[in-house]
C-alpha positions as CSV (number, residue, x, y, z in Angstrom):
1,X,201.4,94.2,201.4
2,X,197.9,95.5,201.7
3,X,196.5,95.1,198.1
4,X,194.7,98.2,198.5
5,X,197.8,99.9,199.0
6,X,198.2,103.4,197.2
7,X,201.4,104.6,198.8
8,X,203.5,103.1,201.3
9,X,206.7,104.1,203.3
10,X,209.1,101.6,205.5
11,X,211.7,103.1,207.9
12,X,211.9,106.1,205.3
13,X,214.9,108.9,205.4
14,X,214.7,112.1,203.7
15,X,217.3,114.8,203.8
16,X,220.0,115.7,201.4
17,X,223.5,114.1,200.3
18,X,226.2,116.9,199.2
19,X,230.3,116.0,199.4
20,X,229.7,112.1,200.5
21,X,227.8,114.3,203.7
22,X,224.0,113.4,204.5
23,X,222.0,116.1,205.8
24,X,219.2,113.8,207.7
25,X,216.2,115.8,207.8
26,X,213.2,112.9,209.0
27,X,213.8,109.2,210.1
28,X,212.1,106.5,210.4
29,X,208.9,107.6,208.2
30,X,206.5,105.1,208.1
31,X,202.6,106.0,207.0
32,X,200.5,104.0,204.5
33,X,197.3,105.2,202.2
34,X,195.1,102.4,201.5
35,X,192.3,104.4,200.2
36,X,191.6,107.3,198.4
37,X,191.0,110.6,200.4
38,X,192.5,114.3,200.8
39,X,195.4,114.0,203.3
40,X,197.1,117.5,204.6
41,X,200.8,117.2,205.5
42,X,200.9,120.3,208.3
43,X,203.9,121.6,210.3
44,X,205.8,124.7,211.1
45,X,208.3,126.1,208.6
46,X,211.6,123.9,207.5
47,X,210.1,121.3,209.4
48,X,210.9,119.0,205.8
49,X,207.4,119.0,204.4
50,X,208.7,120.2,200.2
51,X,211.5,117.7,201.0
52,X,209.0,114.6,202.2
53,X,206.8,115.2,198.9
54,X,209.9,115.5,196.7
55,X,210.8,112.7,198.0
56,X,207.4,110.5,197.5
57,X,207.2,112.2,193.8
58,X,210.9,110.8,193.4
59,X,211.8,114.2,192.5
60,X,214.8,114.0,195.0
61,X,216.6,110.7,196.4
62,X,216.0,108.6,199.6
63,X,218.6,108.5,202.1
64,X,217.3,104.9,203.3
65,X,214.3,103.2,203.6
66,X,211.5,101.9,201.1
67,X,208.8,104.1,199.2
68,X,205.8,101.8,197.6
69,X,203.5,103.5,194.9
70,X,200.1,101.1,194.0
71,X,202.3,97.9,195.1
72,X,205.3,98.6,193.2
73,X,208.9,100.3,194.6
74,X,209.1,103.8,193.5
75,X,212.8,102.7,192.4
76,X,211.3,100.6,189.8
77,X,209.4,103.0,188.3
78,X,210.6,104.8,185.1
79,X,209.7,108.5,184.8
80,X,207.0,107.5,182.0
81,X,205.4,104.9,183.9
82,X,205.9,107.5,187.7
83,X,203.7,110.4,185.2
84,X,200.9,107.7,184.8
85,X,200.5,106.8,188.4
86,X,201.2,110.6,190.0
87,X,201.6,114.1,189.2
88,X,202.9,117.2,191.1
89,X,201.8,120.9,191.0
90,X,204.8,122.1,192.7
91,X,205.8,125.6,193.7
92,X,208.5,126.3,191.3
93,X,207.6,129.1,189.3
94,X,206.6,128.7,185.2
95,X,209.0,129.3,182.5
96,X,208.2,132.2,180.4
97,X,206.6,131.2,177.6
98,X,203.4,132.5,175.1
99,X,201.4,129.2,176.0
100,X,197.1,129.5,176.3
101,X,196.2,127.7,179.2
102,X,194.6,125.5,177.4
103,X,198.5,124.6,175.9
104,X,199.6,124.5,179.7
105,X,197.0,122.0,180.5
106,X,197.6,119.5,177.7
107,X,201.1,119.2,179.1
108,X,199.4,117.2,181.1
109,X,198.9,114.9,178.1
110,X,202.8,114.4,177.9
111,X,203.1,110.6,179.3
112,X,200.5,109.4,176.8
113,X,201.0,111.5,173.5
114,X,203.7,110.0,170.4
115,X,207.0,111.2,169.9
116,X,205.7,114.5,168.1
117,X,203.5,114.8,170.9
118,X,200.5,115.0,169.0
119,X,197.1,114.8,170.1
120,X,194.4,112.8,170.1
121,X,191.2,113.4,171.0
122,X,191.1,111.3,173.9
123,X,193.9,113.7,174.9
124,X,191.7,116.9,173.7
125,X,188.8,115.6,176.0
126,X,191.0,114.9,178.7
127,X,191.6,118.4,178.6
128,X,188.2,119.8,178.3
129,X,187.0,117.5,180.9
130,X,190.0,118.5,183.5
131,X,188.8,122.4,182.6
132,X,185.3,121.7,183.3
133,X,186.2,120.0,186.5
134,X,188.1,123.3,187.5
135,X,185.1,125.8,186.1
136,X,187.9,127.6,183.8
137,X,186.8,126.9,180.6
138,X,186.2,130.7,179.5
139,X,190.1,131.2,179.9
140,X,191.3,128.4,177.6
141,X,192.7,130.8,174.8
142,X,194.1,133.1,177.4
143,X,197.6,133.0,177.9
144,X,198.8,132.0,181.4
145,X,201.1,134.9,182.3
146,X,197.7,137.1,182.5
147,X,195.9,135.0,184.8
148,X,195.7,136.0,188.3
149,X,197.5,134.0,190.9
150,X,194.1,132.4,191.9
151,X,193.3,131.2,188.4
152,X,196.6,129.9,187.6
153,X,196.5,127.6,190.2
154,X,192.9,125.8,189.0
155,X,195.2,125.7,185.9
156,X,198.2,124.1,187.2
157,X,195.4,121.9,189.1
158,X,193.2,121.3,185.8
159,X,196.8,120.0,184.0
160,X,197.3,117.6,186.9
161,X,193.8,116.3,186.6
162,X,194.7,116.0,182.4
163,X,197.1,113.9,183.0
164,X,194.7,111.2,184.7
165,X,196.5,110.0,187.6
166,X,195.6,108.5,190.8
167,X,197.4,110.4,193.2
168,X,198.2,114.0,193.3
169,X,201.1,115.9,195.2
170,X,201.0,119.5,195.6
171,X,203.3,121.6,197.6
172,X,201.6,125.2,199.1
173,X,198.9,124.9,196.7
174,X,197.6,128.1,198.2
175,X,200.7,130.1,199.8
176,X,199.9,133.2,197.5
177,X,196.0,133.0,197.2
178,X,193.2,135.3,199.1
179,X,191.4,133.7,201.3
180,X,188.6,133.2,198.6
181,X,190.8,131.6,196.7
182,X,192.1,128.9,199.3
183,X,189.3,128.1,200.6
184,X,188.0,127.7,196.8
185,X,191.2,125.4,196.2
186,X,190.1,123.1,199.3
187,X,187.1,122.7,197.8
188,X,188.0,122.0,195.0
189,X,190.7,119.3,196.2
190,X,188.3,117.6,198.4
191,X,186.0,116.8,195.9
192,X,188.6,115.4,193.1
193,X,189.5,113.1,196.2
194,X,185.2,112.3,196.9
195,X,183.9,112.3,193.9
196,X,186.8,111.6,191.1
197,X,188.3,108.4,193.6
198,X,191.6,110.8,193.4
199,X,194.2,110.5,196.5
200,X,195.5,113.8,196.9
201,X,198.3,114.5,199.4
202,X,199.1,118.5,200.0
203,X,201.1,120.7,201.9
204,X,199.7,123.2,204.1
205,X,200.2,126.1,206.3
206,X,196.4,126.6,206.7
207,X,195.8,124.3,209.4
208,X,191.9,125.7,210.1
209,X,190.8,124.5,206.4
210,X,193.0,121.0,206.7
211,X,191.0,120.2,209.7
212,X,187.5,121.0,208.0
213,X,188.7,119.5,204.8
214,X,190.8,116.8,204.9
215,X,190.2,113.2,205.6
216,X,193.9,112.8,207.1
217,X,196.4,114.8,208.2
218,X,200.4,114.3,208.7
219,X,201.5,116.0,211.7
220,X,204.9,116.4,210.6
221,X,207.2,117.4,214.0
222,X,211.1,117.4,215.2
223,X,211.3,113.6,215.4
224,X,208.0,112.2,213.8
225,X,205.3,111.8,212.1
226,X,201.7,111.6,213.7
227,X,199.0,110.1,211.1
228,X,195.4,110.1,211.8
229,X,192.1,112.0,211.1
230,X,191.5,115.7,212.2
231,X,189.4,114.8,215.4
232,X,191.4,112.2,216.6
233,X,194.5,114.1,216.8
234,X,192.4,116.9,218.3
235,X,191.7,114.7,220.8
236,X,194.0,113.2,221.9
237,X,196.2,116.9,221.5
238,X,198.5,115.4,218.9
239,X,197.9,118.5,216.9
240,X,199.2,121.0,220.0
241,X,202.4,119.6,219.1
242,X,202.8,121.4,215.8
243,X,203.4,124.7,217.7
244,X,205.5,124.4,220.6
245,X,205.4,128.0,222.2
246,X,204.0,129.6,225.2
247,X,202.4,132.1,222.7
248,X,199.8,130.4,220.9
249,X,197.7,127.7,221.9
250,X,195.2,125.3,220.6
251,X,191.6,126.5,220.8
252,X,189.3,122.6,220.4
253,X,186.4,124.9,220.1
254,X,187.4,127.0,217.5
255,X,189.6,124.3,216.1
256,X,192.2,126.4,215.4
257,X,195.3,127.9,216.6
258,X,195.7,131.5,218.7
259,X,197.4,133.6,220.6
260,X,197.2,133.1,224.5
C-alpha cells in the first residue's frame, strides 16, 4: 500500500443488514486519498451518500470489502484511537442541553482528556485556536441553542478542528444555510484542507460550489463511483451522469446544472 495513503477502499459494500437480510446499497467501492485536499461526494438524493460516509467513519458496518484509514484497517481501530485519526460533523440534530459553545467545542477535546475529563491547557488552546480558525470567538460564552443555523455550523466545524484530526467527514454541512452562509462554509473548508494539511471529505447537494471548491469530487451514481478532479469529469461529461433527465442539462460554461 501507497505509504502516503490517507484512506483507502477495496471492493467496498455499503447497505444495511436487518433479519439475516442485506439491503445492498453500492458495490464494488474502490477510491483512494493519498494526499490531503477537499473532496465533494455529489449525487442525487438516496443515491447512498450519508450511508458511504457512515460507513468510512465506522459509524455503521460494512457489508464486504476492506476500508484502510493512514495504513491501518478501520476494523482495527478502537473508537479512541478512530477519534484521533477522524471526526464527523454529522446531520443528527444536538441534544438539548445549557452548554456555551465554547463547552460544545471542547467536546472535541474528549479522545485526549483523563477520566474526569479535565482539561489541560493544551486542550484550552486547542480550543481557542479551532475558534480563531472559524472567526467565532465573540460567541464563546453564548449558549448553542441561540446561535443561528449558520453559526452553529462554524461551531460544530470549530469542535471538529479541536479535536485535531487529520481527516474530517461531514454530511450536508450546508443543507439549512443561506447562500452566504454555504458559500462561507466552502471557504472555510477549503482552506482547513490548503492551509491546515486537513483531508476533508463532504457531502453535497451544491454541485456549482463543489466544482469551484473542491480539489476532488465523488460522482456517486446507480452502479458506481466516478473519482477525479472537477474539470476532468467536466470533460470528459462524467458529471452529466449525476442527473439523468431530459429536464435539466449540464451547462460547461456556466459549470453548472439547468433546465433545458
Amino acid at each position: 500500500m501507497d505509504k502516503q495513503s490517507i484512506l483507502k477502499t477495496t471492493n467496498l459494500q455499503i447497505g444495511y443488514t436487518s433479519k439475516k437480510k442485506q439491503l445492498r446499497i453500492a458495490s464494488n467501492i474502490d477510491i483512494e486519498i493519498n494526499e490531503p485536499k477537499l473532496i465533494c461526494l455529489v449525487g442525487k438524493n438516496g443515491i447512498g451518500k450519508s450511508t458511504l460516509l457512515r460507513t468510512l467513519s465506522k459509524v455503521q458496518p460494512k457489508l464486504d470489502g476492506e476500508i484502510s484509514i493512514i495504513n491501518k484497517n478501520l476494523e482495527h481501530y478502537s473508537s479512541n484511537e478512530l477519534s484521533k485519526v477522524m471526526s464527523l460533523v454529522l446531520t443528527e440534530k444536538l441534544p438539548d442541553s445549557n452548554l456555551t459553545v465554547f463547552e460544545l467545542i471542547a467536546l472535541g477535546r474528549q479522545p485526549y482528556t483523563n477520566w474526569v475529563g479535565s482539561l489541560s491547557q493544551i486542550d484550552i488552546d486547542k480550543v481557542n485556536e479551532s475558534m480563531q480558525l472559524t472567526n467565532i470567538e465573540n460567541l464563546a460564552n453564548k449558549k448553542y441553542y441561540e446561535l443561528s443555523d449558520g453559526q452553529l455550523q462554524k461551531v460544530l466545524i470549530s469542535r471538529a478542528l479541536a479535536q485535531d484530526t487529520d481527516i474530517i467527514i461531514l454530511d450536508e454541512p450546508t443543507a439549512h444555510l443561506d447562500v452566504q452562509h454555504k458559500m462561507e462554509t466552502f471557504v472555510l473548508l477549503k482552506k482547513m484542507a490548503d492551509e491546515l494539511g486537513k483531508t476533508i471529505i463532504i457531502s453535497t447537494h451544491e454541485i456549482h460550489l463543489a466544482i469551484q471548491s473542491a480539489n476532488d469530487l465523488w460522482l456517486m451514481l446507480d452502479n458506481e463511483i466516478i473519482t477525479g478532479n472537477p474539470q476532468e469529469l467536466i470533460e470528459n461529461k462524467s458529471i452529466e451522469k449525476i442527473f439523468s433527465s431530459e429536464k435539466i442539462q449540464f451547462d460547461q460554461e456556466k459549470q453548472q446544472f439547468t433546465l433545458k
